[in-house]
C-alpha positions in Angstrom: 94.5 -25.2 14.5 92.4 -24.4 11.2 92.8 -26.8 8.2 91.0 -26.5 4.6 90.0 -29.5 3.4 86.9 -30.6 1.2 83.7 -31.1 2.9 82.4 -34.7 4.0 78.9 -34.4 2.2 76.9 -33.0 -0.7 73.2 -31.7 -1.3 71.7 -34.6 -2.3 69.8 -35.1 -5.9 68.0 -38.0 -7.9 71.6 -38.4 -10.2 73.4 -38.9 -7.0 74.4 -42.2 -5.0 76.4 -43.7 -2.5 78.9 -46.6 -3.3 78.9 -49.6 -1.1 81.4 -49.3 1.5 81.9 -45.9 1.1 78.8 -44.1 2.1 79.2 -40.5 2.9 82.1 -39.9 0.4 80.9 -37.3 -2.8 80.7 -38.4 -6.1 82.0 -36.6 -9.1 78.7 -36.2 -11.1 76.5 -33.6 -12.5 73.9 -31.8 -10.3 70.3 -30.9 -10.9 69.6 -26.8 -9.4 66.9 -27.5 -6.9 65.7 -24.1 -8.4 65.5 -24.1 -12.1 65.9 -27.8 -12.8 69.3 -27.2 -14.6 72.1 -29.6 -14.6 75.1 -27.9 -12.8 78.5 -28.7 -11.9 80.1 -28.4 -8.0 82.0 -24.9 -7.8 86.0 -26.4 -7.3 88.5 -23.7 -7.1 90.9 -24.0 -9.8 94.0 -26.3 -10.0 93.2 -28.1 -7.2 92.7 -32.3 -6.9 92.6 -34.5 -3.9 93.3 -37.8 -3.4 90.4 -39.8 -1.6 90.4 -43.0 -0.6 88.3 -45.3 -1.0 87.3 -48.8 0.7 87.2 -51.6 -0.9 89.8 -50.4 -3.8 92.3 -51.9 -2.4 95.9 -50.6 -0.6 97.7 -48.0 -2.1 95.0 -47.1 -4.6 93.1 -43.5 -5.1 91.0 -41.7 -7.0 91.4 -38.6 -8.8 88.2 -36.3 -7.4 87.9 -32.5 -8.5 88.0 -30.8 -5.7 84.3 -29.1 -4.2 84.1 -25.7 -2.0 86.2 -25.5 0.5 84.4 -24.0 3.8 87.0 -23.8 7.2 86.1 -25.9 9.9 88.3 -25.9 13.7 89.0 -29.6 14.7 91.6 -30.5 17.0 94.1 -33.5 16.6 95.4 -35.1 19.8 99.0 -35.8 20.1 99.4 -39.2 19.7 97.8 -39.1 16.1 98.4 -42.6 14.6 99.1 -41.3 11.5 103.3 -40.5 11.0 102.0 -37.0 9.1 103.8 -33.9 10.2 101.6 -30.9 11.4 103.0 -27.4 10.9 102.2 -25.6 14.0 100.5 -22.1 12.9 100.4 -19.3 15.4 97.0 -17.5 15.6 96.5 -14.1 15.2 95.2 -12.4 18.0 94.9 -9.5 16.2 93.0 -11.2 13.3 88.8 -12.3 14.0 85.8 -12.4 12.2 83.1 -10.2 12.8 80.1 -11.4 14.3 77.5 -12.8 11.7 80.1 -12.6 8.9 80.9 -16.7 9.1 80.4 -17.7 5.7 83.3 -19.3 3.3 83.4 -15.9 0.9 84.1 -13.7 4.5 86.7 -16.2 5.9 88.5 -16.5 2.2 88.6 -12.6 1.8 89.4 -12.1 5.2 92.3 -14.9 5.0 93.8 -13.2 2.0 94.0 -9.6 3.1 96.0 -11.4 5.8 98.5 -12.6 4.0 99.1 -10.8 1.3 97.9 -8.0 2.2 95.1 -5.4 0.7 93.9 -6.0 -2.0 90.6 -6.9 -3.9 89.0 -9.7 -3.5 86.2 -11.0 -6.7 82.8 -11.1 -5.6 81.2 -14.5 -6.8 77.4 -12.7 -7.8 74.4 -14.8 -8.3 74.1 -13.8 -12.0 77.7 -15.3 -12.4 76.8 -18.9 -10.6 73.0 -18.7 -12.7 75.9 -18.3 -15.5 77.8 -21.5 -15.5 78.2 -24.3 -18.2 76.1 -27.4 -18.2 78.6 -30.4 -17.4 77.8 -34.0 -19.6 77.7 -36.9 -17.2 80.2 -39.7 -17.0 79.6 -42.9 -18.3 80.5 -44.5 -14.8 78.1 -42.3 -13.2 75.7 -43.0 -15.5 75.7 -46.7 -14.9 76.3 -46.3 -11.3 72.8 -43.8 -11.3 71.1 -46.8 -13.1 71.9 -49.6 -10.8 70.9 -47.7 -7.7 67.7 -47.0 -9.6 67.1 -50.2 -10.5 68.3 -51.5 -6.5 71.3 -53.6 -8.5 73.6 -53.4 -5.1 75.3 -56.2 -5.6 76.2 -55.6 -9.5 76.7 -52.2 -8.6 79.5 -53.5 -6.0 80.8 -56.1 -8.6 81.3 -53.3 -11.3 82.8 -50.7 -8.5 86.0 -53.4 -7.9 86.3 -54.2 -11.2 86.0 -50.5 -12.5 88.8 -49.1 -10.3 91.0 -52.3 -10.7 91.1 -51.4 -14.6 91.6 -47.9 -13.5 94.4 -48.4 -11.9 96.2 -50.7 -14.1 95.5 -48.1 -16.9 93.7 -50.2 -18.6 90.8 -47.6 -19.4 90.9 -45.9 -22.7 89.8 -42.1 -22.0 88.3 -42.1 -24.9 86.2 -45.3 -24.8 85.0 -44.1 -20.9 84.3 -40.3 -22.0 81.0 -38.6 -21.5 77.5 -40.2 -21.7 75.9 -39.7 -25.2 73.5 -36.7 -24.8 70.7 -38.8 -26.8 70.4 -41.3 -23.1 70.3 -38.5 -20.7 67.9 -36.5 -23.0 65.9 -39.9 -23.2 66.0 -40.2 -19.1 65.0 -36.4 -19.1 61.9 -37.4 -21.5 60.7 -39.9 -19.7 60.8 -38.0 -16.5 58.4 -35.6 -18.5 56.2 -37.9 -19.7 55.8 -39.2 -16.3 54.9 -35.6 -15.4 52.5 -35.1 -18.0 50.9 -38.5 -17.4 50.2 -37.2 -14.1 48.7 -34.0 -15.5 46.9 -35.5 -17.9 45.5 -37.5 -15.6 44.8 -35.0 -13.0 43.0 -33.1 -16.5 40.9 -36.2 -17.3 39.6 -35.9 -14.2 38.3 -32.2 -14.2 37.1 -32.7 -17.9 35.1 -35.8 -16.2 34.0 -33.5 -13.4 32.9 -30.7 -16.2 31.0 -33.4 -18.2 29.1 -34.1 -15.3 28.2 -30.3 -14.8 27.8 -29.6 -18.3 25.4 -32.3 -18.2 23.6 -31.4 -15.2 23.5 -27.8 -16.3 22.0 -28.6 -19.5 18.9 -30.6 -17.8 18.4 -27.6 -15.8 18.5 -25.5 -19.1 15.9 -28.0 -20.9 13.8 -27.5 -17.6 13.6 -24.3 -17.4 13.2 -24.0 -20.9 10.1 -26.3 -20.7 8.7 -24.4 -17.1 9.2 -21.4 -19.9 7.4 -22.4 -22.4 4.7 -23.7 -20.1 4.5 -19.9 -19.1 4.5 -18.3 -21.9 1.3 -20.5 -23.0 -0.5 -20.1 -19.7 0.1 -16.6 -20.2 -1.3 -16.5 -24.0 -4.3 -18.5 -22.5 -5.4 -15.8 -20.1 -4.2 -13.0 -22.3 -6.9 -14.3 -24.9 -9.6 -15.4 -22.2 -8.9 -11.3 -21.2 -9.9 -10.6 -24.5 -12.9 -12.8 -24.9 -14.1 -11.3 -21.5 -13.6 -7.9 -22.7 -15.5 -8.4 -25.6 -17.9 -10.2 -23.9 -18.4 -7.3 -21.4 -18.2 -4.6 -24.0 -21.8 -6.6 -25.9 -23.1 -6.6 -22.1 -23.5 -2.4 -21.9 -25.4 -1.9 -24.3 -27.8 -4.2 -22.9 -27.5 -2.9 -19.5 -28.3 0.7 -20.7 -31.2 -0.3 -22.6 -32.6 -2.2 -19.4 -31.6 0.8 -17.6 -33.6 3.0 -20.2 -36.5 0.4 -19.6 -36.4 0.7 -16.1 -36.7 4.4 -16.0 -39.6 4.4 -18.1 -41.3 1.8 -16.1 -40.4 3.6 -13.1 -41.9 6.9 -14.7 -44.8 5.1 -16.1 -45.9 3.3 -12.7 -46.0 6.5 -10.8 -48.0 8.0 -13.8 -50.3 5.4 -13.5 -50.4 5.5 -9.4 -51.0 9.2 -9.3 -53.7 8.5 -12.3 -55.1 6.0 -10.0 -55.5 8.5 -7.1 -56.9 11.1 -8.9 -59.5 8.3 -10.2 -60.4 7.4 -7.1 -60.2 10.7 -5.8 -62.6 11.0 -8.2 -65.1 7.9 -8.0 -65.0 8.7 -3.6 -66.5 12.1 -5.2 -69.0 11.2 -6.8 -70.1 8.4 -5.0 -70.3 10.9 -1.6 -72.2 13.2 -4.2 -74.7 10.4 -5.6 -75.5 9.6 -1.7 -76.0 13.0 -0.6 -78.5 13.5 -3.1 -80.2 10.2 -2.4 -80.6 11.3 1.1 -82.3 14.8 0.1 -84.5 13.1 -2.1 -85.6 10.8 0.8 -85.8 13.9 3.3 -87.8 16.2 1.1 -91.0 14.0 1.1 -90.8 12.8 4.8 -90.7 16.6 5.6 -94.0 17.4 3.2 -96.0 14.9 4.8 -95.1 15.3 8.3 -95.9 19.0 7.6 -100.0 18.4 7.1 -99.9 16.3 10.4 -100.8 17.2 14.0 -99.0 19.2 17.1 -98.3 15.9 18.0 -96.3 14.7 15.4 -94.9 18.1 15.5 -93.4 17.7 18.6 -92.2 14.1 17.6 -90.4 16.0 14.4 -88.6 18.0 16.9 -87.3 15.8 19.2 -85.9 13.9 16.3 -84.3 16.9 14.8 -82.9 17.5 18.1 -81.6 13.8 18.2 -80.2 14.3 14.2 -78.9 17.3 14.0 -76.6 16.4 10.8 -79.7 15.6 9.2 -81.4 19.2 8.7 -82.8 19.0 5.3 -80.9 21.6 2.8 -82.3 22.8 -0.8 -80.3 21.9 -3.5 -79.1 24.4 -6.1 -79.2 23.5 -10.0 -79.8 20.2 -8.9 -76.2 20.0 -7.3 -75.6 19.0 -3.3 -74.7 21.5 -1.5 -70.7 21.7 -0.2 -69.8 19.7 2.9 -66.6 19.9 4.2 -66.9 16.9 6.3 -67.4 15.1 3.2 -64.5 16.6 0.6 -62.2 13.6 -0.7 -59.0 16.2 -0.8 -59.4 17.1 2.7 -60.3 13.6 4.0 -59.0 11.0 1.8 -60.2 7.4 2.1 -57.7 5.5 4.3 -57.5 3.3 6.5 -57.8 4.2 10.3 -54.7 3.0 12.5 -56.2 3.3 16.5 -52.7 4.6 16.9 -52.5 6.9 14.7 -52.0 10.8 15.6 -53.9 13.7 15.1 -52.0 16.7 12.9 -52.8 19.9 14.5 -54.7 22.5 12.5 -53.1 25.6 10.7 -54.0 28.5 12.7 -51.3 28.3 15.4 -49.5 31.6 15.0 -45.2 31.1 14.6 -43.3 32.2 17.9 -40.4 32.9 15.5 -42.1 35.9 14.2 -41.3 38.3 17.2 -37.4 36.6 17.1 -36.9 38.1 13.5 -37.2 41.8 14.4 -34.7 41.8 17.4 -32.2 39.4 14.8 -32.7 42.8 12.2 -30.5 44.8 14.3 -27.5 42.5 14.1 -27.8 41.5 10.6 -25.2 43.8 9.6 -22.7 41.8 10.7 -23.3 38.7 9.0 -20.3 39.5 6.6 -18.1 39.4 9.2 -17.3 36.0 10.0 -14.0 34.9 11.2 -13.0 31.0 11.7 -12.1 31.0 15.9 -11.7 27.6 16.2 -11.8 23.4 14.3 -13.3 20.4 15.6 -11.7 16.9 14.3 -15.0 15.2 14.5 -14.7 12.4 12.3 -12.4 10.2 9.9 -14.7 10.2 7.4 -16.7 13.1 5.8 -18.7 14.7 7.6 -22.1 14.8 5.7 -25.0 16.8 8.4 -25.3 18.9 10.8 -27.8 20.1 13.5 -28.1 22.5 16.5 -30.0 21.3 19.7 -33.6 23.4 19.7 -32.8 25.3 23.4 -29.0 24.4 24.0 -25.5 24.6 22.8 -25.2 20.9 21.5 -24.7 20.4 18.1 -24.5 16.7 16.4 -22.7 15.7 13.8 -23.5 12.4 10.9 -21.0 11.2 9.4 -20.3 8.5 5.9 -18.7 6.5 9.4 -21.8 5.1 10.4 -21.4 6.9 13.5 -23.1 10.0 15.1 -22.0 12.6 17.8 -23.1 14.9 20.0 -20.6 17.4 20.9 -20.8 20.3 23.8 -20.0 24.1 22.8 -18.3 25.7 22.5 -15.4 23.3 24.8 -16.1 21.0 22.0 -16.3 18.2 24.2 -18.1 15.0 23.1 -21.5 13.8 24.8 -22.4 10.8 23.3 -22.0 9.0 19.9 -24.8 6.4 18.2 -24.2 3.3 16.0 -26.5 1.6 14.3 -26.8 2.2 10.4 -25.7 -0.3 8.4 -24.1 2.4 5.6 -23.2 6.1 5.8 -25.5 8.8 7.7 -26.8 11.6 5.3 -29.0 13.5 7.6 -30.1 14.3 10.9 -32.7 15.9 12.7 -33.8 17.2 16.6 -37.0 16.3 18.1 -38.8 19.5 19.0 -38.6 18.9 22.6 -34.6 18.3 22.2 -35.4 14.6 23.8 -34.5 12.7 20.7 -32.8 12.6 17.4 -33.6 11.5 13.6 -31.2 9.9 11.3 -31.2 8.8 7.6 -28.6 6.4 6.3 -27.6 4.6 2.8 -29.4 1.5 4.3 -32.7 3.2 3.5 -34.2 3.1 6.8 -35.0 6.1 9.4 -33.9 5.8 13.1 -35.0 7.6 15.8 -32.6 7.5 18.9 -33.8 8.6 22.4 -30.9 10.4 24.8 -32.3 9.3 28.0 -32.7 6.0 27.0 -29.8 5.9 25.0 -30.4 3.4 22.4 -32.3 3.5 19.2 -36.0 3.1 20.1 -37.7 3.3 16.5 -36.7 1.8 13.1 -38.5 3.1 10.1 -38.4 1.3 6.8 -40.4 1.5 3.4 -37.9 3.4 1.1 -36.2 1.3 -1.9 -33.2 3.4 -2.3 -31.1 5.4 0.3 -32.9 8.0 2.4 -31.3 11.7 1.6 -32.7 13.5 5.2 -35.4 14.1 7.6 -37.5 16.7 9.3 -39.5 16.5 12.1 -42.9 18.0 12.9 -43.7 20.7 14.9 -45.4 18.8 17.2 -43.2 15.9 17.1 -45.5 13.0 16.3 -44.5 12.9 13.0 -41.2 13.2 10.9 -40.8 13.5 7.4 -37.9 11.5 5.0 -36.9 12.0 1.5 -35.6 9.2 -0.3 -33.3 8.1 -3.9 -36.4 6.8 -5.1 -38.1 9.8 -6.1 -40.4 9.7 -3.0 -41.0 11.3 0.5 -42.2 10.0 3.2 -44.5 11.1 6.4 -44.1 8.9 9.7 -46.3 8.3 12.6 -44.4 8.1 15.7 -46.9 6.9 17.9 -48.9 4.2 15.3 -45.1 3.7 13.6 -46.2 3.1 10.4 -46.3 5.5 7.3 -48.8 7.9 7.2 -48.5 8.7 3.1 -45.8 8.9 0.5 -45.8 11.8 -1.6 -45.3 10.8 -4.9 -44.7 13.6 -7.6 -41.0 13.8 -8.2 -39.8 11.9 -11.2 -36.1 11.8 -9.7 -34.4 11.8 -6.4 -35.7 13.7 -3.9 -32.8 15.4 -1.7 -34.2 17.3 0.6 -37.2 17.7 2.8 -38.5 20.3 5.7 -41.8 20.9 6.9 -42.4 24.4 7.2 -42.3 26.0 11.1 -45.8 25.5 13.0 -47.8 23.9 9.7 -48.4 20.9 8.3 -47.0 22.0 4.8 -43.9 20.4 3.4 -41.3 21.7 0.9 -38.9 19.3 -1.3 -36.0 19.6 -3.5 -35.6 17.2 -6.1 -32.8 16.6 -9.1 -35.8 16.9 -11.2 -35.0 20.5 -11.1 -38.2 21.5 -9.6 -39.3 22.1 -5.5 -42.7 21.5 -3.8 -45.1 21.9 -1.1 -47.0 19.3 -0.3 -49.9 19.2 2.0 -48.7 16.4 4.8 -52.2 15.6 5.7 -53.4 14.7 2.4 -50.0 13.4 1.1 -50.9 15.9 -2.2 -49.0 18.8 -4.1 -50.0 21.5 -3.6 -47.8 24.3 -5.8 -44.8 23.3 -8.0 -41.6 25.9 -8.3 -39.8 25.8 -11.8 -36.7 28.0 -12.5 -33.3 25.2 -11.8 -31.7 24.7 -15.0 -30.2 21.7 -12.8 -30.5 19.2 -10.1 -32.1 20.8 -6.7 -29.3 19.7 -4.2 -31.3 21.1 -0.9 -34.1 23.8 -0.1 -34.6 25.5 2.9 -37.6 27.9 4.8 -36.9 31.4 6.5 -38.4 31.5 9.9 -41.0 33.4 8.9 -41.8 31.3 6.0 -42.8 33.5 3.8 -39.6 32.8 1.7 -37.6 29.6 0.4 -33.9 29.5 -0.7 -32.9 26.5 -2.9 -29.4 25.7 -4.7 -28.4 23.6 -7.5 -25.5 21.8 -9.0 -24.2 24.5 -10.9 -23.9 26.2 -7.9 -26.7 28.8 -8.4 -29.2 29.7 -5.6 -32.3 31.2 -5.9 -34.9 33.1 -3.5 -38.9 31.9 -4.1 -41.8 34.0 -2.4 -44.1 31.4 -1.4 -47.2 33.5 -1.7 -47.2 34.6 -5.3 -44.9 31.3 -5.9 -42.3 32.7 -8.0 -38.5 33.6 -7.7 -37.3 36.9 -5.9 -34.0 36.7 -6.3 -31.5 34.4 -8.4 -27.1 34.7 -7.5 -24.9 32.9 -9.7 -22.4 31.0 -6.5 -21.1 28.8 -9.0 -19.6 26.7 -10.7 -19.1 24.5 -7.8 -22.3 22.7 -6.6 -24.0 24.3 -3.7 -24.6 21.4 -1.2 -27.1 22.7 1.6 -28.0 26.0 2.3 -29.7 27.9 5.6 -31.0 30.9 6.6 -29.5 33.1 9.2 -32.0 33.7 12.2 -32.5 37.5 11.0 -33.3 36.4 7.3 -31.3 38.8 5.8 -28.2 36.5 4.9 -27.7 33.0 3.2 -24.9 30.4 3.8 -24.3 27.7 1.2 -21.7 24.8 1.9 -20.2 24.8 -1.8 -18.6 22.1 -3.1 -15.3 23.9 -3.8 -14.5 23.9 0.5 -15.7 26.6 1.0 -19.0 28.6 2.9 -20.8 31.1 0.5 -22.2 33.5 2.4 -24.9 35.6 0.1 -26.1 39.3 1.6 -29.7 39.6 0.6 -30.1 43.2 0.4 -27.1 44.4 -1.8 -26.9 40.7 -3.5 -22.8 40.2 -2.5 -21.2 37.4 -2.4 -18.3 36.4 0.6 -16.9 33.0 0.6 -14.9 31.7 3.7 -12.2 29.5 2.9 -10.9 27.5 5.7 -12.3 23.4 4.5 -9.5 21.3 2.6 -12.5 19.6 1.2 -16.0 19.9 -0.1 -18.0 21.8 2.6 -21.3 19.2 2.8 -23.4 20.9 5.5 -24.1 24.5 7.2 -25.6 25.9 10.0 -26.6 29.1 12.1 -26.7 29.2 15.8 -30.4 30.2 17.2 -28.8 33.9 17.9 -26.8 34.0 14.6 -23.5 35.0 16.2 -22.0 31.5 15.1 -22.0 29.7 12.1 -21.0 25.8 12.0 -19.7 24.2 8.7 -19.1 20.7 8.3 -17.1 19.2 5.3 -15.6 16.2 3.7 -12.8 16.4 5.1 -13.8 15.2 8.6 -14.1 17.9 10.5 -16.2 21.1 11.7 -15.5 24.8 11.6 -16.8 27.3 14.5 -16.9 30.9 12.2 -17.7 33.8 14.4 
C-alpha cells in the first residue's frame, strides 16, 4: 500500500540541530539556500499540521510541526501491527503507472490527481517562483536551541527542552512573549559570521601585500643596480668617446708631418741619385783622364828610347825587333795637337772600372743578325686577320687576379703569375695544368722564359727575383738587392743574364752564373714598370711613371737615348720583333708607336680613358693588343689606325699575349682567369 506522510530527515544547515533523544526528527526553523546564502522556509503544502511525537515529553503530549514536502514512499505493514489503527485497504490501479524516469514528487502528485479527479491542470512550481519566496524570522526556541548546540550546552539544552514543552503544554506560554527572535541578534550572528570571513581575507591579503613588499623591494634593488651598471656605462662610454676624439686630433696634427717627411724623402731620394749619377760621370771622368795622362807618359818615354836606338848598330837593330815582336801593344804612335791618340781598349764608357767576379759572364757582341727577321714577312700575309678575333674558350686559373702572362719559346705551354703567390704552367690548348711553383712571400707581378725553355723568372712584392728550374723542380736561384717590389723581368738572349725593374726607380742586370748584380741602371726618378731587352742585343728598353722610356746599354749600365711624349705614367713598353719599333701605353689609356732609329714617336691612338696595363706586338707587327683596365683587350690596327676592343673579362684585363704564329691571343685579368681569343 502507498501512504503520504512527511519525510524522516532534512538537508542539514549551520541553524539546524538535533534534540536529545529525538535525533532524526526535523525542526521547525529557518533554512540557509546552500546556493545564495538566503534564509528560506521548508515548502509545506497548505493547511496541513502533524502531530509528532516526541521522547522525552512525556505521554499524551505533541507538538504542533508545519508540515514539510510530502514525497510517496511503498512500505509494507505486517498484519499483526501493534498499533490498534485501522488501515483502509486501497486497490491499485493496474491501469495507472508512472513512466520510467518520471519518479519525482511533482510527477507522482500530478499523476495522482488526474486520477482522481480527473483532467485537469496541474500548477507548475518554476524555479523563479521557489527563488521567490519570503524570508521566515526565527523562533526564539530555535534560537536558543541553535546557541546551546553551538556552544556544546547538551545538558542545558536537555534541561530547557523538558521544561519548554512542559510550559507548552500547560499553556503556560504567552505567544506573544515567545514570538520571533528580534532581527537586531540574528543580523548580529550574520555580522559576526562576516567578520570572521573578512578576517580570513584580510588575512589571506596581508599576506600577498607581505609577499608584494618583498618583490617590490627586491625589484627596486635590481632597478638601483642596473641603474648604477648604467651609469657606469654611460661614463665608460663618454671616456672612450673623448679618448676617440683626442686620438683623432692627435692623428689629424700627425699628417701633416708625415707628408712633409714624405716630401723630404723624395727629395733625398731624387737628390742621392743626382749625386750618384754625378759621381759616375766624375769618375767616369777622372778614369779619363788619368788613362789619358798615362798614355802620354808612355809616348814621351817611347819617343826618346826609339831616337837613340835608331843611331845604333845592326845588332841592336835586331834586338829592337825581337822586342817589338815580344810588345806588340807597344808600337810607338805620333800624337796629334799634343792629344793621345784613341784607344778603344782603353775608353771608360766602353769598359768601366769594376770589379772582376771569376764568375762572371761574358755579354755577346752586337753583330749577331735577328732570326726573327725572315718570320716577319711570312706573318705579313696573315695580318689581315688580326681584327678578327673571337673568344673559343676560359681557363679558371686562379682565385686571385691574375697579374702576367708568358708563352713557352718552342711549345704550347703558357704560365700564368698570380697576386696568390702561386704560379702555373698550363698545357694548350686542353688547358691542363703541368706544374705550379710556390715560393714568394707576396703577390707575383711578372714572369719570364729562359731562352732555352728550361727555366722560368719571377718577380714578386717581396722584392726579390727567383729563377725556378723544370727539371729540377724547385727554385734554384734567389736574387735580392731591390728596396721596393720588383714590377717584371726579362731574360737575355743568351740566357746568362736577366734583367728586373723595380718600385724604386731602378733596374737591374743579373749574372746567372757569378749570381750577383752585374749594374743597376739608375736614371728614372720614379717607378720603373717595365723592362725587356731588345731581341739578339744587349740594349735595354724601360718604362717608367716618370713619363719617359729608355734604352740603356746593359753592358755599361748607361742611357743611352731618352723618349719624351707620355703626358702620364708609362705603365709597360714593349719591342716589335724586328726592333726597329717600340709601343708604350700610359695611364690615361693612350699608346704610342716610337721609331727607335730617329727616336721619336710614329704614331700616337687615344685607347682611353681606362689605363692601358701591358701591351704586345703581334708576330707580323702590324697589330697592337693592350690589356685595358676597363676588362677589356684593345686591339689597335697599325695601318688604318682602328680601334677593336674584345669584351669578354668581368675585370681589369692585367696582361696580353700573342702566340708565336699569331693565330691566338691569351689575356689574363683580375678576375682570375685566362681567355683563349682566336
Amino acid at each position: 500500500m502507498f501512504l503520504f506522510h512527511s519525510p524522516p530527515r532534512h538537508v542539514p544547515d549551520q541553524n539546524s540541530y538535533n534534540l536529545a533523544g529525538c535525533e532524526g526528527l526535523p525542526l521547525v526553523t529557518g533554512s540557509r539556500s546552500p546556493s545564495n546564502g538566503k534564509q528560506t522556509a521548508p515548502l509545506a503544502p497548505p493547511s496541513r499540521k502533524g502531530r509528532i511525537g516526541m521522547a522525552g515529553v512525556g505521554a499524551g503530549q505533541s507538538l504542533d510541526v508545519e508540515d514539510g514536502p510530502y514525497y510517496l514512499e511503498k512500505v509494507s505493514i505486517p498484519e499483526d501491527s501493534e498499533d490498534d489503527y485501522q488501515y483502509e485497504e486501497v486497490a491499485a490501479d493496474d491501469e495507472w503507472s508512472l513512466a520510467e524516469g518520471e519518479e519525482d514528487l511533482e510527477a507522482a502528485v500530478r499523476a495522482l490527481c488526474e486520477q482522481t479527479e480527473g483532467p485537469q491542470t496541474v500548477p507548475k512550481t518554476s524555479p523563479s517562483a521557489l527563488q521567490s519566496l519570503s524570508r521566515k524570522p526565527e523562533v526564539v526556541d530555535d534560537f536558543l536551541r541553535n546557541f546551546l548546540i553551538k556552544m556544546g550546552m547538551r545538558k542545558t539544552l536537555d534541561c530547557f527542552q523538558t521544561e519548554w514543552y512542559e510550559m507548552e503544554q500547560r499553556g503556560l506560554l504567552n505567544a506573544e512573549q515567545v514570538g520571533f527572535v528580534p532581527d537586531a541578534y540574528t543580523h548580529n550572528q550574520l555580522l559576526g559570521n562576516r567578520i570572521k570571513s573578512l578576517e580570513k581575507e584580510r588575512e589571506s591579503y596581508r599576506q600577498a601585500a607581505f609577499k608584494a613588499g618583498e618583490a617590490l623591494v627586491k625589484l627596486q634593488k635590481e632597478r638601483d643596480f642596473h641603474r648604477m651598471q648604467h651609469k657606469r656605462v654611460v661614463q665608460e662610454k663618454n671616456r672612450l668617446t673623448e679618448d676617440l676624439r683626442r686620438l683623432k686630433k692627435h692623428y689629424a696634427s700627425y699628417e701633416p708631418a708625415l707628408r712633409q717627411l714624405k716630401d723630404k724623402y723624395q727629395a733625398a731620394l731624387k737628390q742621392k741619385m743626382l749625386i750618384g749619377l754625378e759621381r759616375d760621370r766624375v769618375v767616369g771622368q777622372i778614369s779619363g783622364l788619368e788613362a789619358t795622362l798615362r798614355n802620354v807618359q808612355s809616348e814621351r818615354d817611347v819617343l826618346p828610347r826609339r831616337v837613340t836606338m835608331t843611331q845604333k848598330s845592326s845588332k841592336d837593330t835586331s834586338v829592337l825587333r825581337g822586342r817589338s815582336k815580344r810588345s806588340p801593344d807597344r808600337e810607338p804612335r805620333q800624337p796629334v795637337d799634343g792629344v793621345a791618340p784613341y784607344d778603344s781598349a782603353k775608353d771608360p764608357t766602353k769598359h768601366p772600372k769594376v770589379s772582376k767576379h771569376p764568375k762572371d759572364s761574358e755579354f755577346p757582341v752586337d753583330s749577331r743578325v735577328n732570326p726573327y727577321l725572315s718570320q716577319v714577312k711570312g706573318q705579313a700575309a696573315q695580318a689581315a686577320k688580326a681584327s678578327g678575333f673571337r673568344l673559343t674558350s676560359s681557363l679558371k686559373a686562379h682565385e686571385l687576379p691574375v697579374s702576367c702572362l708568358a708563352l713557352h719559346p718552342r711549345k704550347q705551354i703558357l704560365v700564368t703569375a698570380s697576386d696568390d703567390r702561386l704560379w702555373k704552367m698550363w698545357g694548350i690548348p686542353n688547358r691542363e695544368i703541368i706544374m705550379t711553383g710556390e715560393g714568394h712571400a707576396d703577390w707575383l707581378s711578372g714572369c719570364c722564359f729562359h731562352p732555352d725553355g728550361g727555366q722560368l723568372a719571377t718577380t714578386s712584392g717581396d722584392t726579390a727575383v727567383k729563377v725556378w728550374d723544370f727539371s729540377r723542380g724547385e727554385c734554384v736561384l734567389t736574387l735580392e738587392g731591390h728596396a721596393r717590389a720588383a714590377w717584371g723581368c726579362s731574360f737575355h738572349a743568351c740566357g746568362d743574364f736577366v734583367a728586373s725593374c723595380s718600385l724604386d726607380s731602378t733596374s737591374k742586370v743579373w749574372d746567372l752564373r757569378s749570381e750577383r748584380c752585374r749594374c743597376t741602371l739608375r736614371g728614372h726618378v720614379d717607378s720603373v714598370n717595365s723592362v725587356v731587352f731588345l731581341p739578339f742585343s744587349n740594349t735595354l728598353l724601360t718604362s717608367s711613371a716618370d713619363k719617359t722610356l729608355s734604352l740603356w746599354d746593359a753592358r755599361t749600365g748607361l742611357c743611352a737615348q731618352t723618349f719624351y711624349g707620355h703626358l702620364h705614367s708609362c705603365n709597360h713598353a714593349a719591342f716589335n720583333l724586328t726592333g726597329d719599333t717600340v709601343v708604350s701605353c700610359d695611364s690615361y689609356g693612350v699608346v704610342k708607336l716610337w721609331d727607335v732609329r730617329k727616336v721619336a714617336a710614329m704614331l700616337s691612338i687615344d685607347a682611353g680613358p681606362h689605363p692601358g696595363n701591358q701591351t704586345a706586338f703581334s708576330p707580323s707587327g702590324r697589330t697592337v693588343a693592350v690589356a685595358s683596365n676597363d676588362g677589356s683587350v684593345k686591339l689597335l690596327d697599325l695601318a688604318s689606325s682602328q680601334v677593336t676592343s674584345l669584351v669578354g673579362h668581368e675585370d681589369a684585363v692585367q696582361s696580353v699575349v700573342f702566340s708565336h704564329r699569331g693565330e691566338y691571343l691569351f689575356s689574363g685579368g683580375s678576375d682570375g682567369t685566362v681567355h683563349f681569343w682566336s
